[in-house]
Phi, psi and omega in degrees: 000132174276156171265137213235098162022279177350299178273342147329285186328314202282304197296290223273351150307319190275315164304351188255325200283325219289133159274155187285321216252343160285294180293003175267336179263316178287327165233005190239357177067071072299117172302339168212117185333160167207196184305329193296280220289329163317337205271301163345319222256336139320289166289335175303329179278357197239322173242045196305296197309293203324310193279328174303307199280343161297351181288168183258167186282337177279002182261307184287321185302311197281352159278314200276358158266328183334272180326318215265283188292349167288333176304311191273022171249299200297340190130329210289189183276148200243000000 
């Protein structure tokens, strides 16, 4: 599968839309952010490729439905 405008769009809608308590529960499964994910959650906003490409593959499968279901509640592109 190619990566799409779209999804370029969707990613970059989710890095903006996303709260430390979503992501923190959505991609790292902790119910309240803490000292990890904040930190996570810092570098995705200051460094996204860097923290995409530090994730394990059960971490990135869990961005990309994040990313995925926010696009179809939120609106985004398809």
């Amino acid at each position: 599968e190619q990566m799409t405008p779209n999804d370029l769009n969707n990613l970059i809608r989710w890095t903006v839309d996303t709260a430390g308590y979503q992501f923190a529960e959505e991609i790292y499964g902790s119910k309240e952010p803490d000292e990890y994910t904040q930190g996570k959650f810092i570098d995705m906003q200051h460094h996204l490729i860097r923290w995409i490409a530090s994730l394990d593959d059960k971490n990135r499968e869990r961005l990309a439905r994040a990313i995925n279901n926010q696009a179809e509640r939120g609106g985004y592109f398809k």
